[in-house]
C-alpha positions, -999 to +999 in steps of 0.1 A: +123+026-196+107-002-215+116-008-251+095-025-274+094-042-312+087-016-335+062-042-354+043-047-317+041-006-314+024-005-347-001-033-340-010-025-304-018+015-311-040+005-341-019+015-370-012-015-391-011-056-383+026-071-372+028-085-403+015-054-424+044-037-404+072-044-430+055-024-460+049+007-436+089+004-429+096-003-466+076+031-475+100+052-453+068+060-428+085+051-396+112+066-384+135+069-352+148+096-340+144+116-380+161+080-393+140+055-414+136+024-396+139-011-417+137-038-389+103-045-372+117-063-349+139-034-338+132-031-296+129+012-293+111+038-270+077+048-279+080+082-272+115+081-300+088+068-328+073+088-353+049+076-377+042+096-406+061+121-391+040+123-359+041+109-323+028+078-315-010+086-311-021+087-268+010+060-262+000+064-226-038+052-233-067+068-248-092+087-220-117+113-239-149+125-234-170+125-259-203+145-262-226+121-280-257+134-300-286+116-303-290+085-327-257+067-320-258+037-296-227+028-277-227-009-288-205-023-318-230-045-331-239-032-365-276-047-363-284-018-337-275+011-364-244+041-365-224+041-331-207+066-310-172+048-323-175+064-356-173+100-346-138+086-331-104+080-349-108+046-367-076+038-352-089+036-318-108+007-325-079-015-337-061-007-307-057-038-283-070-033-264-099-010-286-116+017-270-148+012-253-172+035-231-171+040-193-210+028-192-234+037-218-260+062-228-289+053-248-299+062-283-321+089-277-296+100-245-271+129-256-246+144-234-212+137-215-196+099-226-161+089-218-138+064-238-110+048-229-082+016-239-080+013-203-100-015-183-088-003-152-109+028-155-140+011-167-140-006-138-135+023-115-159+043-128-187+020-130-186+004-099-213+020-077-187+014-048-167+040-059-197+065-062-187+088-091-217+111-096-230+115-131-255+148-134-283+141-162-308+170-173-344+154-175-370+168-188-409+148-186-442+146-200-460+164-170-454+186-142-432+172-116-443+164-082-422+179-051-424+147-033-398+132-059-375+148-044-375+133-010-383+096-026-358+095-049-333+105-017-344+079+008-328+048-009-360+028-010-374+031-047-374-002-059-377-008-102-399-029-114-385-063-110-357-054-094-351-064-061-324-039-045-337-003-042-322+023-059-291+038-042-302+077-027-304+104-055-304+140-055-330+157-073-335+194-084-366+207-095-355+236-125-385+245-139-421+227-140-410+199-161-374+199-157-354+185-130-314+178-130-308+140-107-271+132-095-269+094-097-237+074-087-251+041-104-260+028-134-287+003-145-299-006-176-321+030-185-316+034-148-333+077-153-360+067-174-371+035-156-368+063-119-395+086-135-417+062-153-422+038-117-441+072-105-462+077-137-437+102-155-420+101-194-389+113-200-389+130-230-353+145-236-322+134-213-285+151-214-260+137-188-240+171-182-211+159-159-193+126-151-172+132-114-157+167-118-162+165-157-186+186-177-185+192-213-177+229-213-180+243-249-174+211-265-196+208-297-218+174-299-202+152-317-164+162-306-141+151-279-114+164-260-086+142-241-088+141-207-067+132-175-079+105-149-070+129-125-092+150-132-128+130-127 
C-alpha cells in the first residue's frame, strides 16, 4: 500500500496548504494511529490519519449526488450568482483535484446532479458513447402533441443550428402538459431547446435519475455519497 507525506495528505484532500501543514501539526490536530504527529514530511497510510480526530474525508475520491434546487448554477464564476458548490463541504473545493459536476443543469433546472474529484468519471458519464440515460420531468406551456413521441425517437430532430440530429429519445406523455424524456446526451439546454424547435416552453424541468440513480428521499439541497458501481 502506498504511503504518503503527511503535509501532501493535507493539501491534496483540501484541508490546509503544504506549508500551512506545520501549524495543524503544532496544534496536536493530526495524529497517527491516536499519536500526535510533528513531521509533515512523515510518509504514512491514509486510512492511519486522523485529522481532528476523524478519518481522512472520502480518501478514495468524492462521488455524490446532489439534488440541486433552483437558483444555483453549476459554474464557479461568481459573475453568474450562488452555485451548487456552496451547498457542498468547502473543503471539496480545495481538493486537487476540486470537485466538479458530471454535466450541468441549468439555473432554473432542479433535480439529480452528481459531483465528483474524479475526471475519469466525468468523462464516462458524459460521453454520449457510453449512453448513460438521464430521466428529466418536463412540464410545457400547452398541451402536448402525440406525434412528439415518435419524432423525438427517430434520431432525426435537428436544433437550430446544429448540424447533427439529436440522438433517439424516449418520450412519455403523463398528463396533458407533462411528459418524462430519457436522454443519453447532453447539449447546451439540450430539453428545452427539443420542445421549443416544435413550438413548446418548458416551464419547470427536474432530472429524476442519472443511470440507475434517483434521488430517493433526499431533500433539495442535500447529497448522499454514492458508488460508481452503482450508476
Amino acid at each position: 500500500m502506498t504511503r504518503f507525506r503527511i503535509d501532501q495528505i493535507l493539501s491534496r484532500h483540501g484541508y490546509c496548504s503544504r506549508g500551512e501543514s506545520r501549524g495543524w501539526l503544532k496544534a496536536g490536530r493530526i495524529t497517527l494511529r491516536g499519536i500526535p504527529v510533528k513531521d509533515p514530511s512523515e510518509k504514512v497510510l491514509v486510512e492511519d490519519l486522523r485529522v481532528d480526530g476523524e478519518p481522512v474525508d472520502h480518501p478514495e475520491g468524492i462521488l455524490v449526488v446532489l439534488h440541486k434546487p433552483a437558483g444555483l448554477v453549476c459554474s464557479r464564476d461568481e459573475r453568474e450568482g450562488p452555485n451548487v458548490f456552496s451547498l457542498l463541504p468547502e473543503r471539496w473545493s480545495r481538493r486537487n483535484p476540486p470537485i466538479t459536476s458530471v454535466g450541468r443543469l441549468d439555473k432554473e433546472t432542479t433535480g439529480l446532479l452528481l459531483i465528483t474529484d474524479q475526471g475519469d468519471l466525468v468523462q464516462r458519464w458524459t460521453s454520449p458513447r457510453h449512453k448513460v440515460t438521464k430521466r428529466y420531468l418536463v412540464e410545457v406551456d400547452q398541451d402536448l402533441d402525440p406525434t412528439l413521441v415518435p419524432l423525438f425517437a427517430s434520431g432525426s430532430l435537428r436544433l437550430p443550428d446544429e448540424s447533427d440530429p439529436c440522438l433517439p429519445a424516449t418520450l412519455t406523455l403523463v398528463t396533458p402538459r407533462t411528459a418524462h424524456l430519457d436522454l443519453v446526451e447532453g447539449r447546451y439546454h439540450q430539453v428545452r431547446r427539443m420542445f421549443a424547435s416544435q413550438g413548446f416552453r418548458v416551464i419547470s424541468l427536474h432530472r429524476s435519475h442519472f443511470g440507475a440513480l434517483d434521488l430517493g428521499d433526499l431533500p433539495a439541497g442535500q447529497w448522499r455519497a454514492v458508488v460508481a458501481e452503482s450508476i
